[in-house]
Each structure stands twice: as C-alpha cells, then as structure tokens.
MIDRENRO-353706 format. One line per 10 residues: for each residue y, z, x of N, C-alpha, C. Coordinates in steps of 0.1 Angstrom, whole numbers, plus 5000, padded with zeros to 4 digits. Each point is the difference from the previous one (the first is absolute). Layout:
BEGIN
Y:Z:X:Y:Z:X:Y:Z:X | ...
// end
This chain:
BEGIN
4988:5000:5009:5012:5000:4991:5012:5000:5009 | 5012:4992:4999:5009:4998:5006:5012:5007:4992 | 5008:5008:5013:5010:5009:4995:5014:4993:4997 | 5004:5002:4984:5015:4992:4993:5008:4997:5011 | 4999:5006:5012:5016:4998:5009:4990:4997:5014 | 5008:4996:5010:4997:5005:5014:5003:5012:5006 | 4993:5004:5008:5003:5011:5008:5005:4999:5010 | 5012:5000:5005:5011:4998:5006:4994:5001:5018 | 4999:4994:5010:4992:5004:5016:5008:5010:5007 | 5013:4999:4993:5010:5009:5009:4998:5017:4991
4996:4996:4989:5001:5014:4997:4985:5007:5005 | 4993:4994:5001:4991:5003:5013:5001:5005:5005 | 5008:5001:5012:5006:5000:5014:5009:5013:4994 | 5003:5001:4987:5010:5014:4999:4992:5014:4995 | 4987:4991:4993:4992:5013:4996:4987:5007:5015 | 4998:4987:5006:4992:5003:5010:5008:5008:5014 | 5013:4998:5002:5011:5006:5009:4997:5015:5009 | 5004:5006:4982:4999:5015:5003:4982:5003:5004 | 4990:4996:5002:4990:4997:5003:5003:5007:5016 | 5002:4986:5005:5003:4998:5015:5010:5009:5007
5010:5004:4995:5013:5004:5003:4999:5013:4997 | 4993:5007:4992:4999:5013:4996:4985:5008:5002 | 4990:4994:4994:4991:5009:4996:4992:4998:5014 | 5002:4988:5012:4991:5000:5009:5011:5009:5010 | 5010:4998:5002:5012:5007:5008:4997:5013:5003 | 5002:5007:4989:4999:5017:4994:4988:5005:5002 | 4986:4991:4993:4988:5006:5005:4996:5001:5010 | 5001:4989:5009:5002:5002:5010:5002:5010:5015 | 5014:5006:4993:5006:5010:5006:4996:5013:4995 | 4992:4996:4986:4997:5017:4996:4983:4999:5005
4997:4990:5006:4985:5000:5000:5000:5006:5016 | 5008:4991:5008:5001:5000:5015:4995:5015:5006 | 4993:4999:5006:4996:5018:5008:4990:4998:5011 | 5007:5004:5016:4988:4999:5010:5003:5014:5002 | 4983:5009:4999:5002:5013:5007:4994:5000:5015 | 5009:4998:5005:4995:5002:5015:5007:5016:5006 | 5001:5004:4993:5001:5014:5007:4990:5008:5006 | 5001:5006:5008:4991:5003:5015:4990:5019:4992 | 5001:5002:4988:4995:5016:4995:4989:4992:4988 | 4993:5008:4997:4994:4991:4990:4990:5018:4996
5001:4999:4988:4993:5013:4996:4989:4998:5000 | 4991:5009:5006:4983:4997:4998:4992:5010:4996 | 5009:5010:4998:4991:5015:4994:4992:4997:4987 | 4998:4988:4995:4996:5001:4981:4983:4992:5008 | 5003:4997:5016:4988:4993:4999:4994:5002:5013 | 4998:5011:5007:4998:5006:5010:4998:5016:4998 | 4987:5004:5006:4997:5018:5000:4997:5001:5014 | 4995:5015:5004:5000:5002:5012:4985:4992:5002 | 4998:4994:5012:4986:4995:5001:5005:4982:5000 | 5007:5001:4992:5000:4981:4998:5009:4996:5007
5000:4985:5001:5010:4992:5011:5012:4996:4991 | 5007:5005:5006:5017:4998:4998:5003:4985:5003 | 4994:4994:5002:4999:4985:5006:5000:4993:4985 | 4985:5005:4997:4996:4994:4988:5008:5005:4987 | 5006:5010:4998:5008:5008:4993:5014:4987:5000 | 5005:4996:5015:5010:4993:4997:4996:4986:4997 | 4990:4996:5001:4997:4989:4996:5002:4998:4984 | 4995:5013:4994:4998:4997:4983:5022:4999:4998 | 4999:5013:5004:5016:5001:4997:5008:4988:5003 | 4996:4989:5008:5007:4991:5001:5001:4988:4986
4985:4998:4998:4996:4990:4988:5006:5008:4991 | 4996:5016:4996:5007:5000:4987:5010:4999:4997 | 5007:4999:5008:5019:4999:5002:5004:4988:4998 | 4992:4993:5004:5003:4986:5001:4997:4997:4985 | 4994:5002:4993:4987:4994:4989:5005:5010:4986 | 5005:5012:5007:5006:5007:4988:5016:4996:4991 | 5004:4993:5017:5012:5004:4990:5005:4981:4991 | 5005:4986:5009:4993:4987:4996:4999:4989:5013 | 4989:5001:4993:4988:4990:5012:5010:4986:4997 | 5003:4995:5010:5010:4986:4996:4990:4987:5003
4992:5002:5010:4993:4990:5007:4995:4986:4987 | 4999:5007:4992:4991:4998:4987:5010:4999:4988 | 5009:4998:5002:5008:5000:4988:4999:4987:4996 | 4998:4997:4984:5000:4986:4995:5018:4996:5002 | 4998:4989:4997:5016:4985:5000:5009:5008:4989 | 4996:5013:4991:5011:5002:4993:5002:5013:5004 | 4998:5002:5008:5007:5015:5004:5007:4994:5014 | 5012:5014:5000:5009:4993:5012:4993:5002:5012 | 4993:5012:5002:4991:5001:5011:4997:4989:5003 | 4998:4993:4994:4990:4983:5008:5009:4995:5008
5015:5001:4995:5006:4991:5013:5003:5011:5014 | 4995:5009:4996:5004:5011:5017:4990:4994:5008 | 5009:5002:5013:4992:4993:5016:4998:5013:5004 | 5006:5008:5003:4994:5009:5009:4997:5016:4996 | 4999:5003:4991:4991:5009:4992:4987:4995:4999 | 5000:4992:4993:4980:4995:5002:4995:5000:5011 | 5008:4993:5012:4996:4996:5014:4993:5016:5004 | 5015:5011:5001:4993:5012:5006:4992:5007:4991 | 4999:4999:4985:4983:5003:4998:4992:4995:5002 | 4998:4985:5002:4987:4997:5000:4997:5003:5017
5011:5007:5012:4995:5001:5012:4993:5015:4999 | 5011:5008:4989:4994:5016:5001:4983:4998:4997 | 5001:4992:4988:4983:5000:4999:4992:4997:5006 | 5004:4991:5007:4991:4993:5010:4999:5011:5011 | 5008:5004:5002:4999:5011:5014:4988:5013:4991 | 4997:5004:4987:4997:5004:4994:4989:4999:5003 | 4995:4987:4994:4986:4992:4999:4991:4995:5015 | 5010:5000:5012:4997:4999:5013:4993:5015:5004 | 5006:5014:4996:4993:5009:5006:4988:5004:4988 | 5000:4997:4986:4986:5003:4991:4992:4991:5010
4999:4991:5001:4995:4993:5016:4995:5004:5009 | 5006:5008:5001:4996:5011:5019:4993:5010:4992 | 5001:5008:4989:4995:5008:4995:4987:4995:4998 | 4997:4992:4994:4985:4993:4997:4992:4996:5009 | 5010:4996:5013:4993:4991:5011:4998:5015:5012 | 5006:5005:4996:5001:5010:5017:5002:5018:4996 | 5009:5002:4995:5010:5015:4996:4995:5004:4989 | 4993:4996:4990:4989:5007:4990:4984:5002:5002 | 4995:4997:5012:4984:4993:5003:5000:5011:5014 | 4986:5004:4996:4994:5006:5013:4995:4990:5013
5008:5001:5010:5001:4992:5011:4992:4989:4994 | 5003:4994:4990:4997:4984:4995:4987:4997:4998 | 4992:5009:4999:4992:4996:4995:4993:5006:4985 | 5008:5012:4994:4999:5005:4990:5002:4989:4989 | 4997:4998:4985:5005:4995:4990:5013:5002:4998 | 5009:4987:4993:5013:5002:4995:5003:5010:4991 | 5012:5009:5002:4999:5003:4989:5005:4992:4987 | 4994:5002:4990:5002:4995:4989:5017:5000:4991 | 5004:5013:5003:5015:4995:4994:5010:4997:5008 | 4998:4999:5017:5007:4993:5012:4994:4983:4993
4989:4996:4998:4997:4989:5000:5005:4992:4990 | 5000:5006:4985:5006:4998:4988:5018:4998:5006 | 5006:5009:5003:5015:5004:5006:5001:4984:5007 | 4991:5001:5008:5008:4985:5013:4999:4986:4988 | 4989:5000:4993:4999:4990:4991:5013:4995:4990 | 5001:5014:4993:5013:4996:4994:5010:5001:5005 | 5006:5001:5008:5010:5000:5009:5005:4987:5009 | 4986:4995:5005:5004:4988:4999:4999:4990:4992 | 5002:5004:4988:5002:4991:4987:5015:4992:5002 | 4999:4985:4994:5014:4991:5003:5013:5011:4992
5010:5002:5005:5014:5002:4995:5002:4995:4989 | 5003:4982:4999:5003:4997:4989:4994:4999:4988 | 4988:5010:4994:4997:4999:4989:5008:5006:4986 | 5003:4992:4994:5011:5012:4987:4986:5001:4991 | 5000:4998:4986:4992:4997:4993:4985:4990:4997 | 5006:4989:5005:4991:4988:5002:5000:4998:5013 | 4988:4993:5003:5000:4991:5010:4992:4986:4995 | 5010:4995:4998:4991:4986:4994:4990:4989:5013 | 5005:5006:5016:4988:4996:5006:4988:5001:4998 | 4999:5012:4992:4987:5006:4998:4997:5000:4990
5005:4999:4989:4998:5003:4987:5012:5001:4987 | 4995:4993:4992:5012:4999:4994:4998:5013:4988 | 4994:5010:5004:5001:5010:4991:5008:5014:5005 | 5006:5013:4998:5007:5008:5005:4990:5002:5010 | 5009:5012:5010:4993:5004:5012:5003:5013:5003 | 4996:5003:5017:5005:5011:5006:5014:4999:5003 | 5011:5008:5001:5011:4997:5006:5001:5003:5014 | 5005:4998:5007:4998:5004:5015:5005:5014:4999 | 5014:5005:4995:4997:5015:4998:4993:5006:5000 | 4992:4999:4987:4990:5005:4996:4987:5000:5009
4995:4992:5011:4992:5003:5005:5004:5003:5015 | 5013:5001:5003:5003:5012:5010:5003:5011:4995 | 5002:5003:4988:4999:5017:4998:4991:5006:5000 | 4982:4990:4995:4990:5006:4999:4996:4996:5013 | 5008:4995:5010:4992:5003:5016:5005:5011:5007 | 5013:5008:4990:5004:5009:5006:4995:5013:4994 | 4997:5002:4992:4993:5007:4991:4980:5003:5012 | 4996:4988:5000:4989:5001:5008:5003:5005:5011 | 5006:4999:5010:5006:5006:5012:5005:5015:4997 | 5006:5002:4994:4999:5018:4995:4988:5006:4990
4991:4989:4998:4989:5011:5003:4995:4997:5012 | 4998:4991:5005:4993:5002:5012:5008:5011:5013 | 5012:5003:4998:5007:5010:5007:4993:5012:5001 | 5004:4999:4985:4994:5016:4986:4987:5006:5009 | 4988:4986:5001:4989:5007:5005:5001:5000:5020 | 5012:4996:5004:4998:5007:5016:5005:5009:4997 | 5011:5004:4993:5004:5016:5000:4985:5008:4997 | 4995:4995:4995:4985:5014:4992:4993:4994:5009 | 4998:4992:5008:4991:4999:5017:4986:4995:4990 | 5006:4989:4988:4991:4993:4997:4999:4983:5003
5012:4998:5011:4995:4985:5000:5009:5004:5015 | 4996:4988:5008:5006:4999:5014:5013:4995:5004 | 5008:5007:5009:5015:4992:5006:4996:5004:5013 | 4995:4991:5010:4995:5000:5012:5016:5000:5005 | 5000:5014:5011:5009:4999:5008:5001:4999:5018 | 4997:4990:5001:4992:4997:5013:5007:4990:5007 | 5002:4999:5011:5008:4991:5009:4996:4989:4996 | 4986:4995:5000:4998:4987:4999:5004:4993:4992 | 5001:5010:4990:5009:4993:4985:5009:4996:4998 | 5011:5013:5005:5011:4993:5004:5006:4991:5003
4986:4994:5011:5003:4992:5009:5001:4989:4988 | 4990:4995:4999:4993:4992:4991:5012:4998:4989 | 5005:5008:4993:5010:5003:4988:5015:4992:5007 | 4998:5003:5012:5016:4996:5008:4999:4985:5004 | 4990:4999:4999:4994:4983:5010:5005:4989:4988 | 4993:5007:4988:5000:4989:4989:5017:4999:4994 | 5008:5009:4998:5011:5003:4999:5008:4994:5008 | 4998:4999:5010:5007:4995:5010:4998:4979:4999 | 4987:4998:4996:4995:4985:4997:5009:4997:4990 | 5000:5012:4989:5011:4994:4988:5010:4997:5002
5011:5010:5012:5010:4997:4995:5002:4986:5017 | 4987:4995:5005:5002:4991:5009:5003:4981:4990 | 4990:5007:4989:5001:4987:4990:5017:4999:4991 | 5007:5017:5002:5010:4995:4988:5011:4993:5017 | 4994:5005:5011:5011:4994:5008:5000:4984:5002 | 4985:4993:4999:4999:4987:5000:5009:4993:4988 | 4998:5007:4988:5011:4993:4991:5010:5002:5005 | 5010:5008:5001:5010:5003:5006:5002:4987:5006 | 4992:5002:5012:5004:4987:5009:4999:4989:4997 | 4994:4996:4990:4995:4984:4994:5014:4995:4988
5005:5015:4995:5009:4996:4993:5016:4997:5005 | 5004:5007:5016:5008:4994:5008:5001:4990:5006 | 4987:4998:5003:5000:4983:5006:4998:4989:4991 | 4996:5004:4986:4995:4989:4993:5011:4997:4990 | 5011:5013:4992:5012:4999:4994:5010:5000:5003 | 5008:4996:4991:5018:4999:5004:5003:5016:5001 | 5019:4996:5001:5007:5016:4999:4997:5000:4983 | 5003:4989:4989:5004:4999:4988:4984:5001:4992 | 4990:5004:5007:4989:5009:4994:4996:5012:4992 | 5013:5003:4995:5002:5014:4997:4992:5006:4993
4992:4996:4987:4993:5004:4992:4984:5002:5005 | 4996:4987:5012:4988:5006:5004:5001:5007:5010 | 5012:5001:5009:4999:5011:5007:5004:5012:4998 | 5007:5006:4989:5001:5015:4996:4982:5001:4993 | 4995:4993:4994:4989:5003:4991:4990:5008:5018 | 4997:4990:5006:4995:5002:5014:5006:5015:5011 | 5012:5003:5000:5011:5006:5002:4993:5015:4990 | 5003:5000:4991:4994:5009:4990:4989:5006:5000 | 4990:4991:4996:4984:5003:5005:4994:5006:5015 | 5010:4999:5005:4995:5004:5018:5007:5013:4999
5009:5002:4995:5008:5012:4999:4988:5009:4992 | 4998:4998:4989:4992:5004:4991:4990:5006:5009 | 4989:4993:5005:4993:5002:5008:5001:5007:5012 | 5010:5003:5006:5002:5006:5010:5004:5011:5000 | 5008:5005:4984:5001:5008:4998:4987:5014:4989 | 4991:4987:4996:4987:5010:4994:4996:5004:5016 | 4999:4991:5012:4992:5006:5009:5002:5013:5002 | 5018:4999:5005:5005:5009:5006:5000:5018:4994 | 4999:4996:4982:4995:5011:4996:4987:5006:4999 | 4989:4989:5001:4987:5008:4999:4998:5004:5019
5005:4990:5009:4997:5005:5016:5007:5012:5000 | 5014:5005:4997:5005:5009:4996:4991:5013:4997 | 4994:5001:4989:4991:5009:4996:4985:4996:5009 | 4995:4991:5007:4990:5000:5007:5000:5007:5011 | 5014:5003:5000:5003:5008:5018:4996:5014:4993 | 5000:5003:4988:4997:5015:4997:4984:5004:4999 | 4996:4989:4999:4981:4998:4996:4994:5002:5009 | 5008:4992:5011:4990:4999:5013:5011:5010:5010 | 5002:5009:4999:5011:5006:5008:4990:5007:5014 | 4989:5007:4998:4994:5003:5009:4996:4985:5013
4996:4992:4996:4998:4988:5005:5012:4996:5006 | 5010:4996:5000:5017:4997:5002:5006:5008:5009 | 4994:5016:4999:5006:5010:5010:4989:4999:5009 | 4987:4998:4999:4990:5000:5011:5004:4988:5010 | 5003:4990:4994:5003:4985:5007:5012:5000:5007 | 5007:5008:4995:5013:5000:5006:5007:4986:4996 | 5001:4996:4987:5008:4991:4994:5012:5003:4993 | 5004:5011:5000:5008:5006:4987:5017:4990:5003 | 5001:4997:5016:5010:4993:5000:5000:4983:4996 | 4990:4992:5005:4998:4991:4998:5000:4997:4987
4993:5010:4988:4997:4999:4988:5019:4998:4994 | 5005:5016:5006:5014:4992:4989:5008:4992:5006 | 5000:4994:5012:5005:4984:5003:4996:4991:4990 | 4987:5000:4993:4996:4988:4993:5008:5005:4987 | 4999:5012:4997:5005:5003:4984:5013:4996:5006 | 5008:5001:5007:5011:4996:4996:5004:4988:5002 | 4994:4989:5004:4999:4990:5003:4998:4993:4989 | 4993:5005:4989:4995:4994:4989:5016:5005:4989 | 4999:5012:5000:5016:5004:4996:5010:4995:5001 | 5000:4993:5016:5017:4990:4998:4994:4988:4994
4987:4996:5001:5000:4982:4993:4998:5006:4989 | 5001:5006:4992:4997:5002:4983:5013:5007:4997 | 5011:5004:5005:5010:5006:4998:5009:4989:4995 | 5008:5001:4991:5015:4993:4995:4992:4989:4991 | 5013:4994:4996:4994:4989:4995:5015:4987:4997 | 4997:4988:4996:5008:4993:5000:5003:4992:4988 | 5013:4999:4996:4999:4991:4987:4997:4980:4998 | 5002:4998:5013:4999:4986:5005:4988:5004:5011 | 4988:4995:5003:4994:4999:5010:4999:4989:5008 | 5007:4997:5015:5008:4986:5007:4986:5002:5006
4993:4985:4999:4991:4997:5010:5008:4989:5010 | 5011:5006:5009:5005:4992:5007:4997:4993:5010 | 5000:4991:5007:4994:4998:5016:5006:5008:5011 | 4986:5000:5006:5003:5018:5012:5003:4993:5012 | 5004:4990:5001:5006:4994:5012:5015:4993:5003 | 5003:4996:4987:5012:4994:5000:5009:5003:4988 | 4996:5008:4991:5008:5002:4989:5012:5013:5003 | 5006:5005:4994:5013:5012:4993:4999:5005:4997 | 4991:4996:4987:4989:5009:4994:4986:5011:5002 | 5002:5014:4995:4986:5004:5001:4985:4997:4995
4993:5006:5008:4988:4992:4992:4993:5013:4999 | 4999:5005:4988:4995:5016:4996:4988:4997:4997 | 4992:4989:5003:4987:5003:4999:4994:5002:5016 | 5008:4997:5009:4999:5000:5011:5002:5012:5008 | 5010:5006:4994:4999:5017:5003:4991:5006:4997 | 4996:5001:4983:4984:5003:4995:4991:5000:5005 | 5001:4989:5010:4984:4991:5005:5000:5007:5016 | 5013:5004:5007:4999:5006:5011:4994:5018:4999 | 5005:5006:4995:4996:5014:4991:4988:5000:4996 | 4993:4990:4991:4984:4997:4999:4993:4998:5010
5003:4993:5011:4988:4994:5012:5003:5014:5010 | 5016:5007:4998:4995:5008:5013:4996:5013:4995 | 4995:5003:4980:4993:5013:4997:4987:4994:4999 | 4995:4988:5002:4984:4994:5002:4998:5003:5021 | 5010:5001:5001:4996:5001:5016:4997:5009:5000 | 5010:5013:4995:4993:5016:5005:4990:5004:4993 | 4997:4996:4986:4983:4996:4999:4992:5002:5008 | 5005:4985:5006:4985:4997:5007:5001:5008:5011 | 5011:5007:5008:5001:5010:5016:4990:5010:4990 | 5007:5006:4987:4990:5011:4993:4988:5001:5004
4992:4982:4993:4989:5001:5001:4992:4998:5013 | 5004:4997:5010:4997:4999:5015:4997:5011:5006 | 5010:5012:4996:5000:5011:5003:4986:5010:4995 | 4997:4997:4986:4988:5004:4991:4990:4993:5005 | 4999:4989:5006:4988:4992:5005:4995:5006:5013 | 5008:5014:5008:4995:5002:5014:4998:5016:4994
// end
C-alpha cells in the first residue's frame, strides 16, 4: 500500500540527526570507563590459605563484566562506537585467561603430573571464550546464546571455588620455583606477541591510523595492566621463593616497567614514523616499556633456572 504523500529525504536527515549528534555523543561519554587504577579489592575472594594471585584474577573479570562489558555491544548502543574501552577489556581478559592457563597447565597441578583440576579447567575454558558475543552469534547459530559476560563471570565464579578449596587444603597452588618459572616464561611469550603487533603496526601503518592504532594501543595497555596486577599479587604467593632467590629487586623493576607502559592514556593515538616525523608515536613508547618488562622476565627466569 502506497502512502497519500511522500515522505520528504530531508526530513529524514532531521529525524535521524539527533540519532548521531546526541544519543551516540552522550552515551558514549556516559558509557566511557577505563579502571586502571593500581588497588583492586580482593577480600570477597581470597581467605587465609588461598592465592591472592588468583583472588586478583577473579576481581579483575568481575569488575570488568559487572559493571558494562563494551567489547560486545550491539550497533545500537553507543558503546559500539568506543575504541578504547573494549580494547582494554578485552586485554584485562586476556591477561585473565592467559594465567587460568598457567593455573591448569602448571600452578594448580602436582608437579604436572597430577589431574586438572576441574574448576581451574572449566575457568581457562570460559575465559577464553571470544569477547564479541552479545546475544547471538549468528556464526554459530542463529538461535540466542552465551554472552561473553556471562561466561566470564561463571569462569570467575569457578576460580573462587577453586580458591575456596586451596584455602581448606583441598585442591593445590603449587608454590615452587619451577613454577614460577614456568608462569613467567609463558607471560613473558605473551607480552613478546603483543610487541610483534606493535611492531607490525609501525611499520605497516600511517601517522593517520588512529582507530587501529588506539584499538591496538588499548588492548596492550589492558594486558599489561591485568599482568601487572596478578604478578603484583604473585610476588605475595611466592614470597618465600623471591626472598630465597634473591629477586625482590629485579621483580619490581619489571612491575614497574609494566606500570609506565600501562600508565596514562591518550585521546588521539599518533602512529607516527620513529625516524623522520614531529610527531610522537605512543605506540612506540608502549612497545619500549613492554620489551624491557619481558626482559626482566626473562633475567627472573635465568635466575630461577640455576
């Protein structure tokens, strides 16, 4: 059925307006939130007996996942157009999902050859579940789904029981050099891969790259900043180990090393050229502060190897 009049293109353009100009603007600004602040409460998920490591691990996701998960926002919420809110969640998580990791593979297991435990095992699974799921994922299925929320809270949920039972000295948090070691080696591989982007994205982009390089920019921060909080609390886990080794100095070189490249942040991210430009290139500061807290890493683990 065809409507008595036309509907005018321009009035269009006047109803669709405040769309653009208002409701994405404002949400935007009321959605915007990076918590990188260096305290993070862990008392609701740590007792005497359990690792304060894994304690900050949950505290991290639930923060992230409690308050709004952006990564995942559908095309009509303003969250979808933020660059760098998603970026540093989806690095917190991943820094998250890298030590359920170590926990399964090394730091939950009797010198490796005991069985997983089962809600470390469940934990690393959902955790490394994709970011972008909202509702659907029509890759998979065109019927509702998990939301990625939702199955990082129930990997954080698994992780405090599995806490629950080292406090009652019913499941294991091996505190043993080798672990360490092991726990620092692979940590140190991750943040060797976020420096390869880094580098691929200075040589391969313009200065006028802005959106993939804060997204990039973002996510390494993110990541470097989950580390810096669970290594943070790992220095309390393994403290006997740390003062036997005589690392206690080497150790906060690296934490702070990770602290200036995850510190500040920028409203323009300039991927400028580092040889001839005016311009800064803040992914390049980032990327210097990353390679030299993967170095003291690896002196760490050299040190643990003798």
């Amino acid at each position: 059925m065809k409507l008595p009049f036309r509907f005018p293109k321009k009035l269009w353009l006047v109803l669709l307006a405040p769309i653009f100009l208002i409701y994405y603007p404002i949400g935007m600004v009321v959605v915007h939130s990076i918590h990188d602040e260096q305290t993070i409460d862990i008392t609701p998920y740590v007792k005497d007996g359990g690792s304060e490591a894994v304690a900050t691990a949950i505290a991290l996701v639930e923060r992230e996942v409690g308050g709004h998960f952006t990564p995942n926002d559908p095309f009509f919420y303003p969250g979808s157009a933020l660059v760098r809110m998603p970026a540093f969640q989806r690095g917190v998580i991943a820094s998250a999902a890298r030590f359920a990791i170590e926990l399964q593979d090394q730091l939950g297991r009797n010198r490796g050859s005991s069985g997983i435990d089962p809600d470390v095992q469940k934990a690393a699974g959902l955790l490394n579940y994709s970011p972008n799921v909202w509702m659907w994922d029509f890759s998979v299925s065109y019927f509702p789904t998990a939301s990625s929320e939702k199955q990082y809270s129930e990997g954080a949920k698994s992780l405090l029981r599995y806490n629950e039972r080292v406090a009652k000295g019913e499941a294991s948090f091996e505190r043993r050099a080798d672990n360490l070691l092991q726990t620092l080696d692979r940590i140190a591989s991750d943040l060797g891969s976020a420096s390869a982007s880094i580098d691929n994205q200075i040589q391969t982009r313009s200065l006028w790259a802005f959106g993939a390089s804060a997204d990039l920019f973002y996510n390494t921060k993110g990541r470097m900043y989950g580390n810096y909080m669970i290594l943070k609390s790992l220095e309390k886990d393994f403290a006997p180990v740390i003062a036997e080794r005589q690392i206690g100095t080497i150790w906060n070189n690296m934490l702070q090393s990770l602290q200036e490249g995850m510190s500040g942040g920028h409203f323009l991210v300039i991927n400028a050229s580092t040889k001839d430009s005016i311009f800064a290139n803040h992914l390049a500061s980032q990327g210097f502060y990353l390679v030299r807290a993967r170095g003291q890493m690896r002196e760490i683990t050299d040190i643990l190897t003798k």
